[in-house]
PAPATOR-299380 format. One record per residue (C-alpha): residue number from 1; residue in three letters; z, x, y. Coordinates in steps of 0.25 Angstrom, whole numbers, plus 5000, padded with zeros to 4 digits. Layout:
BEGIN
   resi   resn      Z      X      Y
    NUM    Ala      Z      X      Y
...
***
This chain:
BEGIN
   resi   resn      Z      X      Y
      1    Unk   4963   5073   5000
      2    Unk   4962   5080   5013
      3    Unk   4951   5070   5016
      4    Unk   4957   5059   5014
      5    Unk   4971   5062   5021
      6    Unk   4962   5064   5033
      7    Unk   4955   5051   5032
      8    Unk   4969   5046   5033
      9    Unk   4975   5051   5043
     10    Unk   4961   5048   5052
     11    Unk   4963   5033   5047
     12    Unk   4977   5033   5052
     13    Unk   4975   5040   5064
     14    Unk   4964   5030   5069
     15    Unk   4971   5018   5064
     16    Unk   4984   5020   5070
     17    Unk   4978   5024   5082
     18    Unk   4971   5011   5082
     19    Unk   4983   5002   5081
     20    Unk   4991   5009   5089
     21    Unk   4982   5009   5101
     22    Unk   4981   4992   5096
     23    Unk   4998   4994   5097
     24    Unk   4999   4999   5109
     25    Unk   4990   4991   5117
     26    Unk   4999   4981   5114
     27    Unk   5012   4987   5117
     28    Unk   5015   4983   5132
     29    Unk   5016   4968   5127
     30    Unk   5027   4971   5116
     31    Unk   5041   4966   5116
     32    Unk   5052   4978   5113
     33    Unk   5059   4972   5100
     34    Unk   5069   4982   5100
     35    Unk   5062   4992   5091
     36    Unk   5055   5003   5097
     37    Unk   5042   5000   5087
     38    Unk   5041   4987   5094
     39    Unk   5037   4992   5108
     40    Unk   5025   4998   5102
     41    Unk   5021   4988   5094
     42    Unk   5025   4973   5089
     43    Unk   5029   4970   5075
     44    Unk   5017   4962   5074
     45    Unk   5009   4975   5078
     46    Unk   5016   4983   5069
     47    Unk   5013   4975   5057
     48    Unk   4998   4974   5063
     49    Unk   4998   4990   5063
     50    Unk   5000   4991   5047
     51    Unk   4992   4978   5045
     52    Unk   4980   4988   5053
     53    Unk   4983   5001   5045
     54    Unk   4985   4993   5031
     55    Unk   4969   4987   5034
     56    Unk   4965   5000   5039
     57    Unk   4973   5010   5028
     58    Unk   4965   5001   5018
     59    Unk   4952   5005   5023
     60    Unk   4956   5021   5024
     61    Unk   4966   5021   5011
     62    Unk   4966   5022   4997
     63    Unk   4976   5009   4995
     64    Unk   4976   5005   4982
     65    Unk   4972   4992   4978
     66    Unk   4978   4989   4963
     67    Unk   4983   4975   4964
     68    Unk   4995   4982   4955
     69    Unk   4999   4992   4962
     70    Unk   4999   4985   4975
     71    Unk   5009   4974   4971
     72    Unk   5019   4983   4966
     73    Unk   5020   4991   4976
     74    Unk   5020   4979   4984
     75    Unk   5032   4972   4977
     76    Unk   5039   4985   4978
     77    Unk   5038   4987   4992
     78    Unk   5041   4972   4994
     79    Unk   5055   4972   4987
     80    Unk   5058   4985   4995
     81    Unk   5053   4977   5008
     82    Unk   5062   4966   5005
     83    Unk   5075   4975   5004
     84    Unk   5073   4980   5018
     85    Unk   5073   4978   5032
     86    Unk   5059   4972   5032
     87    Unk   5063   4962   5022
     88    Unk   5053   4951   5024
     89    Unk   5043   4957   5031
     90    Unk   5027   4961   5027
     91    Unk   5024   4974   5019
     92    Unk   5013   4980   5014
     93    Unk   5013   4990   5004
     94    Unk   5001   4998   4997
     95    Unk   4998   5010   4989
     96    Unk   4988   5021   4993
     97    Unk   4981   5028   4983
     98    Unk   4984   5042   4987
     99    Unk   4991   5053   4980
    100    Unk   4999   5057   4991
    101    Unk   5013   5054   4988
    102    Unk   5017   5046   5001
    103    Unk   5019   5033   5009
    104    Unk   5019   5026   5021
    105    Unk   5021   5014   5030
    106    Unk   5013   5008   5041
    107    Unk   5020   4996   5051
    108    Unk   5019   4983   5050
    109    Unk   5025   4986   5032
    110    Unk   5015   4993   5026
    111    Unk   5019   5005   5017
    112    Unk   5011   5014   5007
    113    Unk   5011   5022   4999
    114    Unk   5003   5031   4991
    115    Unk   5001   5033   4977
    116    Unk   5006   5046   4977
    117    Unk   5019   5043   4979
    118    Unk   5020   5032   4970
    119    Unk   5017   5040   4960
    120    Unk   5027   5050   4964
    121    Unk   5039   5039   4965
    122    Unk   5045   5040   4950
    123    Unk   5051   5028   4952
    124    Unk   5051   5015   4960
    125    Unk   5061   5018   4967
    126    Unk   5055   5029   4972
    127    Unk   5045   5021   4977
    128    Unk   5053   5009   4984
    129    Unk   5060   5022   4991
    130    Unk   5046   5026   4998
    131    Unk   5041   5013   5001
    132    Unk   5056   5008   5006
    133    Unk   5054   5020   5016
    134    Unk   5042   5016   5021
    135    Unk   5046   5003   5022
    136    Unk   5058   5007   5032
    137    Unk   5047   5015   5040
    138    Unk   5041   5001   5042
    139    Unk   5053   4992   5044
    140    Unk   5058   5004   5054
    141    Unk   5045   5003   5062
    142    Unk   5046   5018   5060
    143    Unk   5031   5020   5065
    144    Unk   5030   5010   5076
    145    Unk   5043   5016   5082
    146    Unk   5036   5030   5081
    147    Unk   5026   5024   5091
    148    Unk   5037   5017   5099
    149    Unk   5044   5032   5101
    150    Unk   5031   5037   5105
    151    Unk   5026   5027   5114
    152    Unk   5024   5035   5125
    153    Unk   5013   5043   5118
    154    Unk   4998   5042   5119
    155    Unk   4992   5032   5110
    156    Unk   4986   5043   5100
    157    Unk   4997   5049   5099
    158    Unk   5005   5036   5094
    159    Unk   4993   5035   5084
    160    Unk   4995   5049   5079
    161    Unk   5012   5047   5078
    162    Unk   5009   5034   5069
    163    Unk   4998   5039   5062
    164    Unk   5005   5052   5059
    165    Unk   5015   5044   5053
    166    Unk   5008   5036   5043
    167    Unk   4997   5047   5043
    168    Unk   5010   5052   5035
    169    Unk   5010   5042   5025
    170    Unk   4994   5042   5019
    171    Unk   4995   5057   5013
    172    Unk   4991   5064   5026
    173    Unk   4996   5078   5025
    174    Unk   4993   5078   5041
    175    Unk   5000   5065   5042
    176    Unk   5015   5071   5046
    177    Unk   5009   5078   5057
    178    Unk   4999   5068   5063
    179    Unk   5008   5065   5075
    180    Unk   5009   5080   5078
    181    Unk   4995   5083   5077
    182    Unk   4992   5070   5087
    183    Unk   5004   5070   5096
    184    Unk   5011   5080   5105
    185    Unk   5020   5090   5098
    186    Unk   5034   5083   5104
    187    Unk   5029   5069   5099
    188    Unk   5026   5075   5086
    189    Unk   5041   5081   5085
    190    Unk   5048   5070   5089
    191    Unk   5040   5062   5078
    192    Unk   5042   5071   5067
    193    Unk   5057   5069   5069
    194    Unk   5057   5053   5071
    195    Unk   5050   5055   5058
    196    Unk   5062   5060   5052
    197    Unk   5071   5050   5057
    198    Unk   5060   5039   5053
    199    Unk   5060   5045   5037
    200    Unk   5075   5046   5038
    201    Unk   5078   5030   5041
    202    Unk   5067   5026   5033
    203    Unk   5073   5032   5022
    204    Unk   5086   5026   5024
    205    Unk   5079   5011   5028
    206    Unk   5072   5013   5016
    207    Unk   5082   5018   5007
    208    Unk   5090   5005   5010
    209    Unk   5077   4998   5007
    210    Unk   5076   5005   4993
    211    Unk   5090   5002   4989
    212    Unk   5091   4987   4993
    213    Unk   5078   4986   4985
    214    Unk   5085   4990   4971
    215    Unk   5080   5005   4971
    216    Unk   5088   5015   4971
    217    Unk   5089   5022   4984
    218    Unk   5090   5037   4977
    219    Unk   5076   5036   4974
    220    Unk   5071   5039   4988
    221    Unk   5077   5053   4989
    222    Unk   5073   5054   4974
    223    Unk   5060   5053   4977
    224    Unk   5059   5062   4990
    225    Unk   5068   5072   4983
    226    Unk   5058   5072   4971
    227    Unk   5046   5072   4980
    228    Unk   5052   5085   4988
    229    Unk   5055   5093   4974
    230    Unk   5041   5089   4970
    231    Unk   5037   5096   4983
    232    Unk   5044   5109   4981
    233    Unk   5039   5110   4965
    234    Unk   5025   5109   4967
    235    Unk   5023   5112   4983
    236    Unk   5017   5102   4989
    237    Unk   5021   5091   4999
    238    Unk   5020   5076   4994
    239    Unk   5016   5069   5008
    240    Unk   5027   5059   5007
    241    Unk   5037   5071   5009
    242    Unk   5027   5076   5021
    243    Unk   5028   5062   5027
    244    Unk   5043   5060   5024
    245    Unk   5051   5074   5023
    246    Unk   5061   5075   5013
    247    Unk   5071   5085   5014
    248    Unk   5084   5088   5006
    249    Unk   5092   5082   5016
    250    Unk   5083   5068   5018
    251    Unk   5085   5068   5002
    252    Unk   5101   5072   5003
    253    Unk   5102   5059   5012
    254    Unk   5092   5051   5006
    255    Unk   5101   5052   4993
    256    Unk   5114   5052   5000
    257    Unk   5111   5039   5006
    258    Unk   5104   5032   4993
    259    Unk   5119   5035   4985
    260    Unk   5126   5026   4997
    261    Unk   5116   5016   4991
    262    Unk   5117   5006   4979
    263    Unk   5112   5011   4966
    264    Unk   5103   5005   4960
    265    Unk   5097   5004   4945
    266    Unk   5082   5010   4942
    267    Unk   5072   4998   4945
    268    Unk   5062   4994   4935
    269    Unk   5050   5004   4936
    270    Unk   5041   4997   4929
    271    Unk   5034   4993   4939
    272    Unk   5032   5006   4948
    273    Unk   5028   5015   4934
    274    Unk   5018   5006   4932
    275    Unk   5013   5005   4947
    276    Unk   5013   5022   4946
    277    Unk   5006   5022   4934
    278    Unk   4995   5012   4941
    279    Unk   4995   5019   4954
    280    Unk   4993   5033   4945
    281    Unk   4980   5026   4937
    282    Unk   4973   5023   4953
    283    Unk   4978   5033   4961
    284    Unk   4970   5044   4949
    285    Unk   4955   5046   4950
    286    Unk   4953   5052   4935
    287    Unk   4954   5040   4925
    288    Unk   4954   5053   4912
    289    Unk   4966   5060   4921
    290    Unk   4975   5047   4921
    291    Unk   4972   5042   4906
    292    Unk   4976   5057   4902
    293    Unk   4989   5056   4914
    294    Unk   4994   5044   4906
    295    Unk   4990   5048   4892
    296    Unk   4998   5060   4893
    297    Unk   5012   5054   4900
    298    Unk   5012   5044   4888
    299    Unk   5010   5054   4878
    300    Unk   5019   5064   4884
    301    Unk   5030   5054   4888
    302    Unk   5030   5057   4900
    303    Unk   5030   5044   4909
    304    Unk   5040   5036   4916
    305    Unk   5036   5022   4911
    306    Unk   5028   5023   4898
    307    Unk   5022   5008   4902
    308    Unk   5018   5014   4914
    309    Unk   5012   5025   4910
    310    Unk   5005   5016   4899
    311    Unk   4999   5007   4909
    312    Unk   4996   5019   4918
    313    Unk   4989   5024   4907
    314    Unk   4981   5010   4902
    315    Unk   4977   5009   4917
    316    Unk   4971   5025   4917
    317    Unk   4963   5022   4905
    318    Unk   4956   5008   4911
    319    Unk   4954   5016   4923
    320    Unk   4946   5026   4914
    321    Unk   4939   5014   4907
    322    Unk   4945   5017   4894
    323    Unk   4950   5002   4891
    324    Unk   4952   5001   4877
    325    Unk   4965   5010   4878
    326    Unk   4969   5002   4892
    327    Unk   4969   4992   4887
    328    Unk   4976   4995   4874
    329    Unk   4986   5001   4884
    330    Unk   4987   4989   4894
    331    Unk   4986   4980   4881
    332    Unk   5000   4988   4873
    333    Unk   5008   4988   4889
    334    Unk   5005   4972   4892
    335    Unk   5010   4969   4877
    336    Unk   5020   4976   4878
    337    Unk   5025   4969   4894
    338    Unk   5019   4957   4892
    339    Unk   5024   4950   4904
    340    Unk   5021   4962   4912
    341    Unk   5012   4959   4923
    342    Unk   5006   4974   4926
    343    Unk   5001   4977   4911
    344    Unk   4995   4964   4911
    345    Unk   4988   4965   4923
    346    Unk   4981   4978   4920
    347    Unk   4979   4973   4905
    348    Unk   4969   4963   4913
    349    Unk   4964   4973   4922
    350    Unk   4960   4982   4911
    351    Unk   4953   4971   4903
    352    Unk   4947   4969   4915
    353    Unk   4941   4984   4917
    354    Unk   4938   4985   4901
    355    Unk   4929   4974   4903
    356    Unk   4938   4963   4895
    357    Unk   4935   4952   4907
    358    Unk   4940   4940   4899
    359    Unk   4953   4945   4893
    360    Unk   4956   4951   4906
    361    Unk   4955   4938   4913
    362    Unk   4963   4930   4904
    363    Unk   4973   4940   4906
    364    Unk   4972   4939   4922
    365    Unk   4973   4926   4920
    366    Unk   4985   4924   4912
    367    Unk   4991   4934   4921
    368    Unk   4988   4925   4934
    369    Unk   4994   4913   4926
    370    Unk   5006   4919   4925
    371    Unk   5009   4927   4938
    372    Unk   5000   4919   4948
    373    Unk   5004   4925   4958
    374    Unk   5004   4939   4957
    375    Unk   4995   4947   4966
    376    Unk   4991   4958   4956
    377    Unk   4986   4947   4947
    378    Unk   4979   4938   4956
    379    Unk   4971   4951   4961
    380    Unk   4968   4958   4946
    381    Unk   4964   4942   4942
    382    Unk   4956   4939   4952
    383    Unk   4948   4953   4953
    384    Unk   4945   4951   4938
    385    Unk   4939   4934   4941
    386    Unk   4930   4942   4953
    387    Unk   4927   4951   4942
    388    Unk   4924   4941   4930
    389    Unk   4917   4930   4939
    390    Unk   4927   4921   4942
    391    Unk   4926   4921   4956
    392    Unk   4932   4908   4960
    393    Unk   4945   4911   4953
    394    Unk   4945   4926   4957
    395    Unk   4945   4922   4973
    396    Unk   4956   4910   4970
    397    Unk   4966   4921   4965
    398    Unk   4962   4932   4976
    399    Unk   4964   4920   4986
    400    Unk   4980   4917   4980
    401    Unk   4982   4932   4978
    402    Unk   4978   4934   4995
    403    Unk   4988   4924   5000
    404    Unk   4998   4935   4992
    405    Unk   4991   4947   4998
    406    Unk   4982   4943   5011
    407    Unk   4980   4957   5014
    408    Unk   4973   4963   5002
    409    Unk   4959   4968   5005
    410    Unk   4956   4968   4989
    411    Unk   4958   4954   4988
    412    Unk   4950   4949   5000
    413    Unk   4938   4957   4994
    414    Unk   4940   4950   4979
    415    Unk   4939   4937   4988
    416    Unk   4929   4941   4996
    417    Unk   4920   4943   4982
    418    Unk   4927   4931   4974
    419    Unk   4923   4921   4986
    420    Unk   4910   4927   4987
    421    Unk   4908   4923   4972
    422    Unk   4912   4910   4974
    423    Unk   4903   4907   4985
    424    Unk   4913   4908   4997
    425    Unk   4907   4916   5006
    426    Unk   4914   4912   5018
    427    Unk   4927   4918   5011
    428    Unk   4921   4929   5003
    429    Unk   4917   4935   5018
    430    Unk   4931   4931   5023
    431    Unk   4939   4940   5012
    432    Unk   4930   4949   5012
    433    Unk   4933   4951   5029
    434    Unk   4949   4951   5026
    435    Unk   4945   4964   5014
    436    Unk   4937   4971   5026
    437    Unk   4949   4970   5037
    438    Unk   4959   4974   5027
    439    Unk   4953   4985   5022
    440    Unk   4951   4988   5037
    441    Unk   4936   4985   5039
    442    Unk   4936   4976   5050
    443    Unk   4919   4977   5054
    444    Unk   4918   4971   5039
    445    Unk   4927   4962   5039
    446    Unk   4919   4958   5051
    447    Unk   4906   4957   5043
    448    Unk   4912   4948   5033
    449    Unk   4919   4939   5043
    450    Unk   4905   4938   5050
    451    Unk   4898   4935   5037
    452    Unk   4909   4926   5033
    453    Unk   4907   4918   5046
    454    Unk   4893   4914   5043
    455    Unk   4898   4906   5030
    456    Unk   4908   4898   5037
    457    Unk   4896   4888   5041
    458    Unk   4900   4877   5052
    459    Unk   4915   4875   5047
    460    Unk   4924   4879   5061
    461    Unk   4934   4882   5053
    462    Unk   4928   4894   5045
    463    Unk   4920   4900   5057
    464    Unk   4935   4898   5064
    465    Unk   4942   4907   5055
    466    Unk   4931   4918   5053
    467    Unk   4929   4919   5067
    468    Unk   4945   4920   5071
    469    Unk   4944   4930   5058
    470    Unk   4934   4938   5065
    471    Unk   4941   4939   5078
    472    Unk   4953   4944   5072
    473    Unk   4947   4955   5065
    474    Unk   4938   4959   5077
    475    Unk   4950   4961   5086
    476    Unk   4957   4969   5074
    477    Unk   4943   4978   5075
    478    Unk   4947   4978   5091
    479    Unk   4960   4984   5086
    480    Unk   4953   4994   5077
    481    Unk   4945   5000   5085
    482    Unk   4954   5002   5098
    483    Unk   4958   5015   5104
***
């Protein structure tokens, strides 16, 4: 584990670096909009440094793919979005698979968090109040205006104060004192303190947040007061505590503050049990472990949601190929919610792992036909066709489902194959460039547009959008590789 925290903090270091130094090259020409973030850099460079750390974080980070799990937590992080001050603006959200309990946020609205701590929330709730916190870190410009205090400082040191922050948020036992090791013992005072005033009004932005939303605002000083009794029972530190200390008094407040507020009524946690029971079954590496984790809760009773723990349980069993009782499981749940999407879904993709190709398909394709839209659809659908040899219809669907989500690296590669199959080379070597520069591998995404340039032929227009393709990437390259 030890390894890994390393790799991340090495990543963030050299990344941020990177995009600061593109930032500050281009400071002198800025307009001061009022907000000390904006003399650093512009809004538009803001959202240009999160779109840089989201392609580069998917090259360094475990972010979890499962079409699922990403929309809901998606949709949650929408409707919170939508209740605050960002109300209408872009944001990103993503789930690493870690087991560190913690979260963070990057400019330009991109928040993560790891599934650590979703399994730690026990409601929600719990988990609106974390992600509507980071979310106030974003709409505050609460890192860009860390820079903009420091702006006298040596570019390396501006690298080491952001990347100590989000260095914070990736699990990082080092991450909290990343600005104090790189910077001067005054700047690295000075920036523990902001600190403090930074968590403070982004618990107060985001409890705002939380509560407009419909959650009820208690569940964020629930959920840190739980955390902190956790840490005194069993010793250890949780990393989300390390990054945003919690003491009696933060909680006396927190509480005091969400009791002025609107109540309101338990949300449906249908949802979130079932998203925690998936994220349970990827983040585990031991199939036999899980099956006996899931086994034992509905035997003992001790579970939240028995569906949930149901489902968690039929999905544990496919991931340890033992399909007849999956599906047996899967089978008994979609019966008994037979206009629930989720159970449906899975039913499909478990039939798809057993090896049952034609049931599955009939059930993707019923699925499709009556929720055309729906992203986790459109992806498990067109995965299976690529699978089964329906190429043609497999890249029509990952076409539709890419105007819905144009930055998603998995689908550009299914593309990238399904355009292939059908003898499309030009846009099979196209998508495949997009899966390489998001998944931050800009020399092969390089390779593919090269390659890609040769099937273009005569036709000006193709060679046109290659070669203006190309450019773009090289000077992101440029940006890259920067001092």
């Amino acid at each position: 584990m030890m390894a890994k925290f390393r790799k991340h903090s090495l990543f963030l270091v050299a990344a941020l670096a990177a995009m600061l130094g593109n930032a500050q090259a281009a400071t002198s020409s800025l307009p001061d909009l009022g907000n000390p973030a904006f003399a650093v850099i512009s809004p538009q460079q803001e959202k240009q440094l999160g779109a840089d750390f989201m392609r580069r974080a998917r090259h360094e980070l475990n972010i979890v793919q499962d079409p699922e799990l990403n929309q809901y937590i998606q949709q949650l992080g929408q409707k919170l979005v939508s209740h605050s001050s960002a109300a209408g603006q872009t944001f990103h959200f993503f789930i690493v698979d870690d087991p560190t309990i913690n979260s963070f946020s990057v400019p330009g609205g991109y928040v993560g968090v790891d599934a650590g701590l979703i399994l730690a929330t026990h409601s929600e709730a719990e988990l609106a109040a974390v992600l509507s916190h980071e979310i106030a870190h974003v709409t505050q410009h609460h890192v860009i205006s860390e820079i903009a205090n420091a702006k006298r400082m040596s570019l390396p040191a501006m690298a080491a104060m952001l990347a100590g922050l989000l260095l914070a948020g990736t699990g990082s036992p080092n991450g909290g004192m990343a600005t104090v090791a790189l910077t001067s013992a005054a700047v690295a005072q000075n920036q523990l303190k902001y600190s403090r005033a930074v968590e403070a009004q982004a618990d107060r932005i985001g409890m705002r947040t939380l509560n407009a939303a419909g959650y009820d605002a208690l569940a964020m000083p629930r959920f840190f007061e739980r955390l902190s009794a956790d840490t005194r029972f069993d010793g250890s530190i949780p990393a989300f505590l390390s990054d945003h200390p919690t003491t009696s008094s933060r909680i006396a407040y927190l509480t005091n503050e969400a009791e002025k507020l609107p109540r309101h009524p338990p949300p449906d946690n249908t949802a979130f049990f079932d998203a925690q029971a998936e994220v349970r079954v990827i983040a585990s590496g031991d199939p036999d472990h899980l099956v006996d984790y899931f086994h034992k809760n509905l035997e003992s009773g001790h579970y939240l949601q028995k569906d949930a723990e149901e489902y968690g349980y039929a999905l544990a069993l496919a991931k340890d190929q033992r399909f007849a009782p999956a599906l047996a499981g899967i089978d008994r749940l979609a019966r008994r919610h037979p206009h629930y999407l989720l159970f449906h879904l899975a039913q499909a993709e478990i039939e798809m792992a057993a090896g049952d190709y034609a049931i599955a398909l009939r059930h993707y394709a019923a699925l499709q036909d009556s929720t055309p839209d729906d992203i986790a659809v459109l992806h498990r659908y067109a995965s299976a066709l690529l699978k089964t040899g329906h190429a043609a219809q497999a890249r029509r669907l990952l076409k539709k489902a890419l105007r819905q989500d144009p930055d998603s690296a998995s689908l550009y590669k299914m593309l990238a194959v399904a355009a292939g199959d059908t003898g499309r080379l030009l846009e099979s070597h196209r998508a495949l460039a997009e899966h390489y520069y998001l998944d931050g591998n800009t020399g092969a995404a390089l390779e593919q547009l090269a390659i890609a340039r040769r099937y273009a032929g005569h036709s000006y227009y193709y060679l046109s959008s290659v070669d203006a393709r190309i450019k773009q990437i090289k000077e992101q390259a440029a940006l890259d590789k920067s001092p």
